[in-house]
C-alpha positions in Angstrom: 97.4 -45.9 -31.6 99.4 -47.4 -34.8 101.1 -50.3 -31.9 97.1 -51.2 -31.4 96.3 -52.2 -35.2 97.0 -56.0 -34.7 94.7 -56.1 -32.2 92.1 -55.4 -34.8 92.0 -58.6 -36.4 93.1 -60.3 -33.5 90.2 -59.9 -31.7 88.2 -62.2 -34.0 90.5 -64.6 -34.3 90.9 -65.4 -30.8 87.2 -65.3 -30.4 87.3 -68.1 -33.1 90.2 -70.2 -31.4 88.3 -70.2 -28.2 85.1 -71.2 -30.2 86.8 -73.9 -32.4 88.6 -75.3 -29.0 85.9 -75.6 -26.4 82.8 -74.2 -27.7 81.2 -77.8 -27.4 81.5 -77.4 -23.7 80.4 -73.6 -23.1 76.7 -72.9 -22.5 75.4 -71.0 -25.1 75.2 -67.2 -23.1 79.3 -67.5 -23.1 79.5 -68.5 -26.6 77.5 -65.5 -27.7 79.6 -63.6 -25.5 82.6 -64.4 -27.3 81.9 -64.9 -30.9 79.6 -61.3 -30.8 82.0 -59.8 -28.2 85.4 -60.2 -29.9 84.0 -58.6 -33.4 82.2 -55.8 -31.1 85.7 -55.0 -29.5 87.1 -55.2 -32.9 84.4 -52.3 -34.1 85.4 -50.0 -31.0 88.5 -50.2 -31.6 87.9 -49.3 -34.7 86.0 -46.1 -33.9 89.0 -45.0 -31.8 91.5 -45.4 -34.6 89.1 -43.8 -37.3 88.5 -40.7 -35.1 92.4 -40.7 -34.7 93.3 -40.8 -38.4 90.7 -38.4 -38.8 91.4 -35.6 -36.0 95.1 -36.0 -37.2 95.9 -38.0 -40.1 99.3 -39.6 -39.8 102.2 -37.9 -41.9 102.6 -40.7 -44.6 98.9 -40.9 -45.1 98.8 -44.5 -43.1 99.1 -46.2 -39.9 101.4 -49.2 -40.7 102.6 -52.2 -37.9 105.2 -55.3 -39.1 104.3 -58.3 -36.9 107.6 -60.6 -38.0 109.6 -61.3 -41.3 106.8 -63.6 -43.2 109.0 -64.7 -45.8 112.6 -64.2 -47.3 114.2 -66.6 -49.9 116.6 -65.1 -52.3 115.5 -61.9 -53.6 112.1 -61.8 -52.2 111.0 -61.1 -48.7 107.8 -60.5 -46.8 106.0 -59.3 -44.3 103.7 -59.8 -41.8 103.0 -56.4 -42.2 99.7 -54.5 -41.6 98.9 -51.1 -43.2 95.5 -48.9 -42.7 94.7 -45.5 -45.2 91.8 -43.7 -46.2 90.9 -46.6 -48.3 91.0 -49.6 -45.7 89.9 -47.3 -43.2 86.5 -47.2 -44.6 86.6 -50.9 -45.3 87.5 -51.9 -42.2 84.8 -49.7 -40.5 82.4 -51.6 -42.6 83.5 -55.0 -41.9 83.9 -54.3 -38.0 80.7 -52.0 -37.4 78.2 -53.8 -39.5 79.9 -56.9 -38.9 79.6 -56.3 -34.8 75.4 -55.9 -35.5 75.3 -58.8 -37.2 76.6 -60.9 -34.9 74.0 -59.3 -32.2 71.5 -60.3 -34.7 72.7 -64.0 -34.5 72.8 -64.3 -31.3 69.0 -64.4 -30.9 68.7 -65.3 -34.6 70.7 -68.8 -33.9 69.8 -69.4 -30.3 68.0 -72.6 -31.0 70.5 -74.1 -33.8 72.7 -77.0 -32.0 75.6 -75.6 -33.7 76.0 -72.6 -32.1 79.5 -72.7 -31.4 80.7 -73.8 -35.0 78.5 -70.9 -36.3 80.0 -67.9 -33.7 83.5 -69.8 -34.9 83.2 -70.1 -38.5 81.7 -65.9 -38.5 84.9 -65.3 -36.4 86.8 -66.8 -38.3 85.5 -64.9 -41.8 85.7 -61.8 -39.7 89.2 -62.4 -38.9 89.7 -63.0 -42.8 88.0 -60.4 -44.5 90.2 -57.5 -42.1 93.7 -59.3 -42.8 92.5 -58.9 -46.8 92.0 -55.5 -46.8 94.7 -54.2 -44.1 97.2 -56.1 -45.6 100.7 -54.6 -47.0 101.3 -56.4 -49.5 99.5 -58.1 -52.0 100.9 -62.2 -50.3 98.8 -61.4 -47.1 96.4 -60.1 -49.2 95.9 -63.5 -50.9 96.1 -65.7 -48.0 93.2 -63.4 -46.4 92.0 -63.6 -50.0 91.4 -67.6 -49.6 90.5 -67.4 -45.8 86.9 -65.3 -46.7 86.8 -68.0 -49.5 87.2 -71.0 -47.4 84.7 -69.3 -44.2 81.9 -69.0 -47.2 82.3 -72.4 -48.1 81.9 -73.7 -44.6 79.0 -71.1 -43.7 77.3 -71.5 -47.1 76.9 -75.1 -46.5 76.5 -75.0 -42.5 73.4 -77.1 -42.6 75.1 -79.4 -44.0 72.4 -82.3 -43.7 70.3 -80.8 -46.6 72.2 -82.2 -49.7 71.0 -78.9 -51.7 73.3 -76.7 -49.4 75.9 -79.1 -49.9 75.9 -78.5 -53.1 75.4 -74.7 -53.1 78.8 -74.3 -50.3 80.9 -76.5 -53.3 79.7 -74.6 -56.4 80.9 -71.5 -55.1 83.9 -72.9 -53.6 84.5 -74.3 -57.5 83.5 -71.0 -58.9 85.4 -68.3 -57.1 88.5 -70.9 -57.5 88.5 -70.1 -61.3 88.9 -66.2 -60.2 91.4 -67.0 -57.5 93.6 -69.0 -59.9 93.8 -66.4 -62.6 94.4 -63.3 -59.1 97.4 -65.9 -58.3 98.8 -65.9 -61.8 98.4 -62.2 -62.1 100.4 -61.8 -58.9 103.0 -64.0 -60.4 103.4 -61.9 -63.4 103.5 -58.6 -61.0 106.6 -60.4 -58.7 108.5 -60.9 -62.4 108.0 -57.8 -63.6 108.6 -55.8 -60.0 110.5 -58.3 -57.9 108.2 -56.9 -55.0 104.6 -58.1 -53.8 105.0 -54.8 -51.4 101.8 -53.0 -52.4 102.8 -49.0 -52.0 105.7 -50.3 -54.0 103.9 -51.8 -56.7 102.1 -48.6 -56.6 105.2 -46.1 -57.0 106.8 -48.3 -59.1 104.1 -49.3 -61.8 104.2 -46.2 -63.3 107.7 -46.1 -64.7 108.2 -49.5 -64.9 105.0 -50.4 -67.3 104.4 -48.6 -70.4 100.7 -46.9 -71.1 98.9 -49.9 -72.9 101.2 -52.3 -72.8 100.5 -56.1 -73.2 101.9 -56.9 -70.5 100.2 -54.3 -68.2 96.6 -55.3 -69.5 97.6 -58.9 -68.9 97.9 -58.7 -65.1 95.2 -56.4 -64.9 93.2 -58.8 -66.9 94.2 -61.7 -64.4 93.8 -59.5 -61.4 90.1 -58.2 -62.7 89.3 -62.2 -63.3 89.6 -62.2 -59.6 87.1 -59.7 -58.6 84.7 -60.9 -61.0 85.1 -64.5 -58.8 84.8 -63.3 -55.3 82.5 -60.2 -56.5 79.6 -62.5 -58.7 80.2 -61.0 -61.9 79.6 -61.5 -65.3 80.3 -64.6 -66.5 81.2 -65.9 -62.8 77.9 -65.0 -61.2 75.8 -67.9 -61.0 77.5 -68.7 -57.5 76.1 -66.5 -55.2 71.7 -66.7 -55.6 72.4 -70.4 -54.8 74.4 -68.9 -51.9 71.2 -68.3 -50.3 71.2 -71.8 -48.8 73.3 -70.3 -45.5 71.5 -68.5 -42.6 70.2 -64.8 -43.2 73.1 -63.8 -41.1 75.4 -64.8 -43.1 74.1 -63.6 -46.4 73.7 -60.2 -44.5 77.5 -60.8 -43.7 79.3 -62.5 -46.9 77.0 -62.1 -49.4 76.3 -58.6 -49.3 78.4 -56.3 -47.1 81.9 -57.3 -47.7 83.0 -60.3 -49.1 81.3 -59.8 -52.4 83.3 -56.5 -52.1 86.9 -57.5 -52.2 87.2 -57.8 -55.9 86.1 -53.8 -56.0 88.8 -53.3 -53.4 91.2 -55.4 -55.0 90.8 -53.1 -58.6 90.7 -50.2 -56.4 93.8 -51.1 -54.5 95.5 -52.1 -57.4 94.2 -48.7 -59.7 97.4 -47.2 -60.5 98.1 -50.7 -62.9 94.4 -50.2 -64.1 95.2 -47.4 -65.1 98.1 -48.1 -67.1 95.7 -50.2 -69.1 93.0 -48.8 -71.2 91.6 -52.1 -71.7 91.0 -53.5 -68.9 89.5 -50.2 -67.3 86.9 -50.8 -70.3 86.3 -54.5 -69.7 86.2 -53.3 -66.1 83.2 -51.0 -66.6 81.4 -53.4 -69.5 81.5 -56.0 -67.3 80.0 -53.8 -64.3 77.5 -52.7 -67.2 76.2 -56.0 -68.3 76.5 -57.3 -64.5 74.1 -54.9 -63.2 71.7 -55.1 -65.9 71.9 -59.3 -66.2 71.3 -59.2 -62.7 68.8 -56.9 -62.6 66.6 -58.8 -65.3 66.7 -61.8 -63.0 65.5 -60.0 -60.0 62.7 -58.8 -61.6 60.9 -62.2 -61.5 62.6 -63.8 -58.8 60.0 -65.4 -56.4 62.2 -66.7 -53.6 62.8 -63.2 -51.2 66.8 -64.0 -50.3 67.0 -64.6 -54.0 65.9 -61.5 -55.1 68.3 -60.0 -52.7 70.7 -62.0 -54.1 70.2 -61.0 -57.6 70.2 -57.6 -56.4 73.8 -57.7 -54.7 75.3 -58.7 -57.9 73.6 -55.6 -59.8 74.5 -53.5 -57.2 78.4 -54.4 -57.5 77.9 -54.3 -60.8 77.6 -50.5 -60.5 80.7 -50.1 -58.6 82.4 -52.0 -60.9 81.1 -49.8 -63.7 82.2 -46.9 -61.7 85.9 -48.6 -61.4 85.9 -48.7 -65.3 85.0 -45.3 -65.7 87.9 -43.8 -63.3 85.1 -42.6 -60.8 87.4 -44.5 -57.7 85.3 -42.4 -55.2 82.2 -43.1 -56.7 82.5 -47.0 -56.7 83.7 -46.9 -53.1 80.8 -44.3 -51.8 78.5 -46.9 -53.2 80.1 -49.8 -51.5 79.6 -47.7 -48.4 76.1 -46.9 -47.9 75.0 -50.6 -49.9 77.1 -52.1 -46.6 74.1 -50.7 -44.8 71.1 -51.1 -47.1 71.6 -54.5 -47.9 72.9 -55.8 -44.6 69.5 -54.4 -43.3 67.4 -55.8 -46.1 69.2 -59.4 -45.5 68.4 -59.3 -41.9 65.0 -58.0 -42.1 64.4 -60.8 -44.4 65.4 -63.7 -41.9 63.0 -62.0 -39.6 60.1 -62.6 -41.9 60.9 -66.2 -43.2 61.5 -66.9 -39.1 57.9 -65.1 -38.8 56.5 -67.4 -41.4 57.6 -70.7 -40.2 60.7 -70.8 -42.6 59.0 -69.4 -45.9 60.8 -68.0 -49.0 58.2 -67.5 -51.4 56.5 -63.9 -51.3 53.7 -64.7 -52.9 53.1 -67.0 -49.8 53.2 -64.0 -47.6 51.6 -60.7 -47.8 49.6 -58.4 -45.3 52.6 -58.2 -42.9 52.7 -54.4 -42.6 50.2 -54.5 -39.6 51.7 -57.4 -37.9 55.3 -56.7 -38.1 55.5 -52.9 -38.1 58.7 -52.3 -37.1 60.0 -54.7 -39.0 58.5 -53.2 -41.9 59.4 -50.0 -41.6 63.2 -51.0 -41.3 62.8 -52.4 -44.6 60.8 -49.8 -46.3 64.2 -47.2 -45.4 66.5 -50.1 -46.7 64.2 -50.8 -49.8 63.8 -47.1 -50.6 68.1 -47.1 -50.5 68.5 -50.1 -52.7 65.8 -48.3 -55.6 67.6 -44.7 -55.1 64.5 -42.9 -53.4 65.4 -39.4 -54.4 66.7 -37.3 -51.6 65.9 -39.3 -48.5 67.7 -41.9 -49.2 71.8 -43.0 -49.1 71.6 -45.1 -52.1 70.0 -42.1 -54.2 73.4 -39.9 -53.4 75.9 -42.8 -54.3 74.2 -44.6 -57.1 73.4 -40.4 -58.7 77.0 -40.0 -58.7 77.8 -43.2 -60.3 75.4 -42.4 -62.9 76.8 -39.1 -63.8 80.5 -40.0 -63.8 79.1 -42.9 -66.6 78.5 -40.0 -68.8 80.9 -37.6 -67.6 83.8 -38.9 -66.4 87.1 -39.9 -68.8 86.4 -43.3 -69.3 82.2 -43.0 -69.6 80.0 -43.2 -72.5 76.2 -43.0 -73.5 76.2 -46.1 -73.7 77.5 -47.0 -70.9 75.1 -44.6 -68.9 72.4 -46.3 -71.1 73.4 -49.3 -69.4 73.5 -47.7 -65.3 69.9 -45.7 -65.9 68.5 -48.7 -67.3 69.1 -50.8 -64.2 68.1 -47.9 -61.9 64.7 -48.4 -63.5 64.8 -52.2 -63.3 66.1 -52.1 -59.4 63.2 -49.5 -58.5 60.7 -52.0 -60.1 61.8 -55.5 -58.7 62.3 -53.3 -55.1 58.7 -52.0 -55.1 57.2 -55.7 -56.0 59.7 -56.9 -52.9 57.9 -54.4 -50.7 54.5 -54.6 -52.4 54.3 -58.6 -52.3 55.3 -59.1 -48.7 54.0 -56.4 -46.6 50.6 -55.5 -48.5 47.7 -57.2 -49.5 46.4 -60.6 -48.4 48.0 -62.0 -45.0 48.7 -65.9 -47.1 50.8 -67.3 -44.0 50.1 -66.0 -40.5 52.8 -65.3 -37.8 54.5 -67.6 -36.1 56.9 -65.4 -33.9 57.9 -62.2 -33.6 61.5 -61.1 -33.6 63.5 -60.6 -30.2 64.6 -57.1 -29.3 68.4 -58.4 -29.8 67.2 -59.0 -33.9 65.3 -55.6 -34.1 68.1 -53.2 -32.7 70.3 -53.7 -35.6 67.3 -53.3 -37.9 67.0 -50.1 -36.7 70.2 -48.8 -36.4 70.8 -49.9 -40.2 67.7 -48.4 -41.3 68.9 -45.1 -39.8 72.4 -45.2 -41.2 70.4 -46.7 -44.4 68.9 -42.9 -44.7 71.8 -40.6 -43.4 75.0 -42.2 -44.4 75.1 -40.8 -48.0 74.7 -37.2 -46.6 78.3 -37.4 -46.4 78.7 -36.8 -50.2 76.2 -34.1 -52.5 75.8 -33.6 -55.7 78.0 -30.7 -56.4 75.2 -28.4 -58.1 72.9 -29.0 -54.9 75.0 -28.1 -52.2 79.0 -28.9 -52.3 79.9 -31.0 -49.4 81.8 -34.0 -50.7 83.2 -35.1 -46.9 83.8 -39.0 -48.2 85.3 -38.2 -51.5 88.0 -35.9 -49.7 88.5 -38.9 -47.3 88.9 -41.5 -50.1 91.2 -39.1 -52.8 93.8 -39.4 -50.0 94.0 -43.0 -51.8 92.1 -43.3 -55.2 92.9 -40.6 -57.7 90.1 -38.3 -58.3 87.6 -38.0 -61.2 88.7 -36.4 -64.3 85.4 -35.0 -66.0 85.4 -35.0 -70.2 84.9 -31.2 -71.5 81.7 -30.3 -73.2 79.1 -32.5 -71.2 75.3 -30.9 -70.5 74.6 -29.9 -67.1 74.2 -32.7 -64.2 70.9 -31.6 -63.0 69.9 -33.2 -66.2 71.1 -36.4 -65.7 69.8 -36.5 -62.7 66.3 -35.1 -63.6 66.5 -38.4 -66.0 67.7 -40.7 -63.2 65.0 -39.3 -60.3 62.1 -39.4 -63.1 63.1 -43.3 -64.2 63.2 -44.2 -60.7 59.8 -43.1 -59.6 58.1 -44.7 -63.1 59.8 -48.1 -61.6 58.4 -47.3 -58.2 55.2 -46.7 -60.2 55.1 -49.4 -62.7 55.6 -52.0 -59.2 52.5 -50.4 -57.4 50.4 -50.7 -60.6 51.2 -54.1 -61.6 51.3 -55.8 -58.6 48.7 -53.5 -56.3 46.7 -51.5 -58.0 45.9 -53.5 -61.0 46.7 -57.1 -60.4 45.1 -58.7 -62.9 47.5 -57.4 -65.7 50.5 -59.9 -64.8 47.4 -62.2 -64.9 46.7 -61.9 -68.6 50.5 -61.5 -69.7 50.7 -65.4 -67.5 48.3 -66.9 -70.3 51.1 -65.4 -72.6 53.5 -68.1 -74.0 55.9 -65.2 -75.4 55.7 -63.6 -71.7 56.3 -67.0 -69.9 59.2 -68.1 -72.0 60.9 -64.7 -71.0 60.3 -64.7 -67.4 61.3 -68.6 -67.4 64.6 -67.4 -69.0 65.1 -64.2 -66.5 64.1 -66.9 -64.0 66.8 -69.0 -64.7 69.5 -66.3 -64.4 69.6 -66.2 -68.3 70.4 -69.9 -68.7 74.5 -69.6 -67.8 73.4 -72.4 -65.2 72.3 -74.5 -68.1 75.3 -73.6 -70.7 78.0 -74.2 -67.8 76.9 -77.5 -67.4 76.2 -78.4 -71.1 79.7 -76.7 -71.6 81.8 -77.8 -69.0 80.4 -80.1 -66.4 78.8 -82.8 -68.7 82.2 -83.2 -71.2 84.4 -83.3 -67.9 82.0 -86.0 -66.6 81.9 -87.9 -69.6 85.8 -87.7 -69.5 86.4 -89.4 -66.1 83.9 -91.8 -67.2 85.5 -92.6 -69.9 88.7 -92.5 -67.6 87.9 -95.4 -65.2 89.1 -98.0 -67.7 92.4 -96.5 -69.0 95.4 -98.4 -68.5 96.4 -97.0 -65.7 93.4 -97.4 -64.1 93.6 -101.2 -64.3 97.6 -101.6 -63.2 95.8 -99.6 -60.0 92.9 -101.9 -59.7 95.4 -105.3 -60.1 97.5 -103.6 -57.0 94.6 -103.9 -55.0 93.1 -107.0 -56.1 96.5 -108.4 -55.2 96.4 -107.3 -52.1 92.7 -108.6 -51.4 94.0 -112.0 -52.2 97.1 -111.9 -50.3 95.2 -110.9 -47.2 92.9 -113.9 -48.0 95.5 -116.3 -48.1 97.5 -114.7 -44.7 94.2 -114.7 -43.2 94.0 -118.3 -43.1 97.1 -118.5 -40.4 94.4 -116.4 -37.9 92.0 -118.7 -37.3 92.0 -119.1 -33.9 93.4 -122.4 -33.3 95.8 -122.8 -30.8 97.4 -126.1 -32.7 97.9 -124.2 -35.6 99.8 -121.6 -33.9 102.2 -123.8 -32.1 102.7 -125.3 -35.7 103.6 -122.3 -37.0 105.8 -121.4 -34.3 108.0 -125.2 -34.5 107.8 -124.8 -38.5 109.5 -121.2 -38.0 111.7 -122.3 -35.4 113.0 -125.3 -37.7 113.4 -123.2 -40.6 115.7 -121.3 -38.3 117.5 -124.1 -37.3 118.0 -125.4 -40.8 119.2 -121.9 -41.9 122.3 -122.0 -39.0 123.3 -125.6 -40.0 123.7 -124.1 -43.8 125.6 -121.1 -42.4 
C-alpha cells in the first residue's frame, strides 16, 4: 500500500491539469466529474491506507515513497520524497475527506458561476498543495507545498475578480502571509547551517544533540519558524488577513479558511516540536500568542454583523487555542482540536453559503431571521455545528477537545493561571457570539424571505458534518469520566505526550468551571438578543458602549495602525521616489526613444517616391563606400 502514496496527491493534480487545459471546452456535468471526482478518489484512498496503518502499523512508524532525486549540489541533496505517520495521517484524512464533501457542495453550489472550470481547477489545485505540505519529507517540499496553498488562496480569494473589493482582499493576504513565509524561509536557512540536512526525521533525531537547551540559536529558528504559522494560521499580530478573506465563495472559506490551510502553521510547530522544545521561549511566545489570538479574536466576533465574518473571527480564536495548546506541550491536545474544528467549522461555513444563497446573497444577520421554519434542515445542521464551536457540554466534539485544551493550560508543564485565565475566558466569549449567530438568523422576525432552497448535492455534506460535528470527539475522554484516549494513542506515536505539573486540584474542577462559563454565554446570548431585546437597545444610546463595539468592530484597530505604520510612509516614499535621479536618466531613455521613433517614422509615410528615393540614396551611398575601399 506504501507504492500507492503518490497517487494521493496525484489525484488532484491531474484533476487540475485536465481543468486548467480544456475545461473551457467540457460541459459543466464532466467538469464536476473531475474536479469533485479526483479529490473523492483521493479521500478513498485515503480510507484504505488509514485502515492499513491502523490494522498493522508499519515497523518504522511511517509509510515513506522517493519519487526522484529533487535536488543534489555539493553537500546537500533532496528528495522527492513522500512520508505519511500518525501525525500526517490525520491531516491528510482531513484534507481528503472533508475536502471530497466540499467539492460535492460546490458542485451544486457553483453550477451557475461561468467560471466553473477555473474554480474545480484552482480547488484542485489547493488540494494538491495542501497534501504535498503535510506528506512531505523534508522540510524543501514542505515549503514549496507551503507557497502552493498560498498562491491557490490568492487566486480563490479573489476569484470574482470583477469586484475591486475582492481584488483587494486576494492581495492583502497574499502581502500578509508573505511576511510569515519570509521569516519560515530564513528559519529554514538557519536549520540547513546548523544541520546540513532539510531531511525532517533527521532534523528531528539530530536537534537534540546538536542544539543546546535554551540556546540563541535554537529560539531563533524556532522564532522564524513560529513567524510562519502565525502567517498562514491568522495570528496575532498577522491576523487581519483572513475576515477580509471572506470575499471568496463559501466553499472556499469552508475549504482554506477554516479546515486546513489556516492549519499548517499548527502542523508546521507540531512537526517541527522536538526544536520547540529545545526552546523555552518560543514555546511561551507560542502559547501567549495562541492566548491573546483567541481572545483578540474572540472580542471581534462578538459584534461582528456580517455572518462569514463572524465565522471568520471565530477561525482565528479557534487556532488560537491550538496554538496555546502547542505552547503549553499539550501536542495531542492542539491536534485533537484541529480534528473535530475540521468538521464544525467546515459545516458552519457551508451552512452559511446556503443561507446567504437563500436570501438573495445577504450577509448581514440582522437582515435575516425567522429561518428555522423554512430551512429546517439546514438549521439543524448548524445548531450541531454551532453547539461544537461553543463547547456544548457532553454532546458535542468541540466540548471534549477544547476541555482538554483547557485543562492542560493549567496542568500541563508549560501552563499557567494565567494562561488558563486567558482559554476560559474565550470559551465564555465563543459560547456568546455563537448563540447570537444562531439566535439572530434562525429565530425571530423572517426580515428577508427565501429565495431558493438548497439542492440535495449542498445538504448531504451538511449532514454528514453535523454528524461527525457530534461524534468525532468521542474518540478522546476526559480521563476522570471514562478513560478512552483512542486519538491521543494515535497521535503520541508522533508528538511527545503531556507532562502534567505535580500538585494541581482535581480536573472535574476545571471543567465544572469551563461547563458552567459556557452555559452563562449560551445564556447571556438568549437574554440579550431573544428574551430581552431591548437591553442592547439602551447600551446603543451609550457613547461609552458604541466606541467599544466600533473598536471590537474594527478588529481592534491593527487595520488602522498597519496602514498608519507601514502602508502610508511606504507610499509617501515611492512618491517621493518618482523624481530621484535615477528616475529621470529612465524617463530621458524613453523620451529618446519617443523622438527617435518620430523622426524614423517620417520615412513610412506611404509614398511610393519616397521609397524609391530611399532605396537610390542607399544604393549610392553603397556605391560611394566601394569607390573609397
Amino acid at each position: 500500500m506504501n507504492n500507492l502514496i503518490a497517487l494521493i496527491p496525484a489525484f488532484p493534480f491531474l484533476g487540475f491539469l485536465l481543468l486548467f487545459l480544456i475545461g473551457r471546452q467540457l460541459p459543466k456535468p464532466f467538469i464536476a466529474w473531475i474536479g469533485a471526482g479526483t479529490v473523492c478518489a483521493a479521500a478513498v484512498l485515503v480510507l484504505l491506507l488509514g485502515i492499513q496503518f491502523l490494522q498493522a502499523p508499519p515497523a518504522d512508524g511511517a509509510y515513506t515513497q522517493t519519487l526522484w532525486q529533487w535536488l543534489s549540489t555539493g553537500h546537500f541533496s533532496c528528495a522527492f520524497r513522500f512520508r505519511i505517520d500518525a501525525l500526517s495521517l490525520v491531516f491528510v484524512f482531513v484534507i481528503t475527506f472533508v475536502g471530497a464533501l466540499i467539492h460535492l457542495y460546490s458542485v451544486a453550489f457553483m453550477k451557475e458561476d461561468r467560471d466553473y472550470a477555473r474554480f474545480f481547477a484552482s480547488m484542485n489545485l489547493f488540494v494538491f498543495a495542501m497534501l504535498v505540505l503535510v506528506m512531505a519529507d523534508n522540510l524543501l517540499l514542505l515549503y514549496l507545498g507551503w507557497e502552493g496553498v498560498g498562491l491557490c488562496s490568492y487566486l480563490l480569494i479573489g476569484f470574482w475578480y470583477e469586484t475591486p473589493a475582492n481584488c483587494r482582499a486576494a492581495n492583502k493576504a497574499f502581502y500578509i502571509t508573505r511576511i510569515g513565509d519570509t521569516a519560515m524561509a530564513i528559519g529554514l536557512f538557519l536549520l540547513f547551517k546548523e544541520l546540513g540536512t532539510l531531511t525532517i526525521p533527521d532534523i528531528l533525531n539530530a536537534s537534540p544533540t546538536h542544539f543546546q537547551q535554551g540556546a540563541s540559536n535554537t529560539t531563533l529558528i524556532a522564532l522564524l519558524l513560529l513567524a510562519g504559522g502565525m502567517g498562514k494560521s491568522a495570528q496575532l499580530p498577522l491576523q487581519t488577513w483572513l475576515p477580509d478573506a471572506m470575499a471568496g465563495p463559501s466553499p472556499v472559506s469552508a475549504l482554506i479558511h477554516a479546515a486546513t490551510m489556516v492549519t499548517a502553521g499548527v502542523y508546521l510547530i507540531a512537526r517541527m516540536h522536538v526544536v520547540f522544545q529545545l526552546s523555552p521561549l518560543a514555546m511561551a511566545a507560542t502559547a501567549v500568542v495562541g492566548g491573546l489570538t483567541l481572545l483578540v479574536a474572540g472580542f471581534s466576533a462578538m459584534v461582528q454583523t456580517d455572518i462569514k465574518r463572524i465565522l471568520a473571527y471565530s477561525t482565528i480564536s479557534q487556532i488560537g487555542y491550538m496554538f496555546l495548546a502547542l505552547g503549553v506541550g499539550a501536542w495531542s491536545a492542539a491536534i485533537f482540536h484541529f480534528f473535530t474544528h475540521a468538521f464544525f467549522k467546515a459545516l458552519l461555513f457551508l451552512a452559511a453559503g446556503v443561507v446567504i444563497e437563500s436570501l438573495h446573497h445577504e450577509h448581514n444577520i440582522f437582515r435575516m431571521g425567522g429561518l428555522k421554519n423554512r430551512l429546517p434542515l439546514v438549521f439543524k445542521t448548524f445548531l450541531a455545528g454551532a453547539a461544537a464551536l461553543a463547547a456544548l457540554p457532553f454532546v458535542s466534539s468541540g466540548f471534549y477537545s477544547k476541555d482538554q485544551i483547557l485543562w492542560y493550560t493549567w496542568s500541563a508543564g508549560g501552563g499557567s493561571p494565567v494562561l488558563w485565565m486567558l482559554g476560559i475566558s474565550g470559551a465564555l466569549i465563543t459560547a456568546f457570539y455563537t448563540a447570537r449567530l444562531v439566535i439572530v438568523v434562525f429565530y425571530g422576525e423572517m426580515k428577508t424571505p427565501v429565495s431558493t432552497y438548497p439542492a440535495k448535492l449542498m445538504t448531504v455534506p451538511l449532514v454528514i458534518l453535523a454528524v461527525l460535528s457530534v461524534v468525532a470527539g468521542f474518540v478522546e475522554w476526559p480521563h476522570n469520566i471514562l478513560h478512552l484516549s483512542l486519538f491521543s494513542e494515535l497521535v503520541q506515536k508522533v508528538l511527545p505526550a503531556t507532562i502534567l505539573r505535580t500538585g494541581i486540584p482535581s480536573e472535574i474542577v476545571f471543567q465544572g468551571i469551563a461547563i458552567l462559563l459556557t452555559l452563562t454565554g449560551i445564556y447571556s446570548g438568549y437574554y440579550l438578543y431573544y428574551r430581552n431585546t431591548h437591553v442592547i437597545g439602551q447600551w446603543q444610546q451609550k457613547p461609552a458602549f458604541v466606541a467599544v463595539r466600533n473598536f471590537f468592530f474594527s478588529g481592534w484597530g491593527f487595520d488602522r495602525l498597519y496602514n498608519t505604520v507601514f502602508v502610508k510612509p511606504f507610499v509617501w516614499m515611492t512618491d517621493l521616489n518618482k523624481t530621484d535621479f535615477f528616475d529621470q536618466i529612465n524617463k530621458g531613455l524613453a523620451s529618446g526613444s519617443r523622438q527617435l521613433n518620430r523622426w524614423f517614422s517620417y520615412s513610412q509615410n506611404g509614398s511610393l517616391r519616397w521609397y524609391v528615393a530611399g532605396v537610390l540614396v542607399g544604393v549610392l551611398f553603397i556605391l560611394t563606400l566601394q569607390l573609397f575601399v
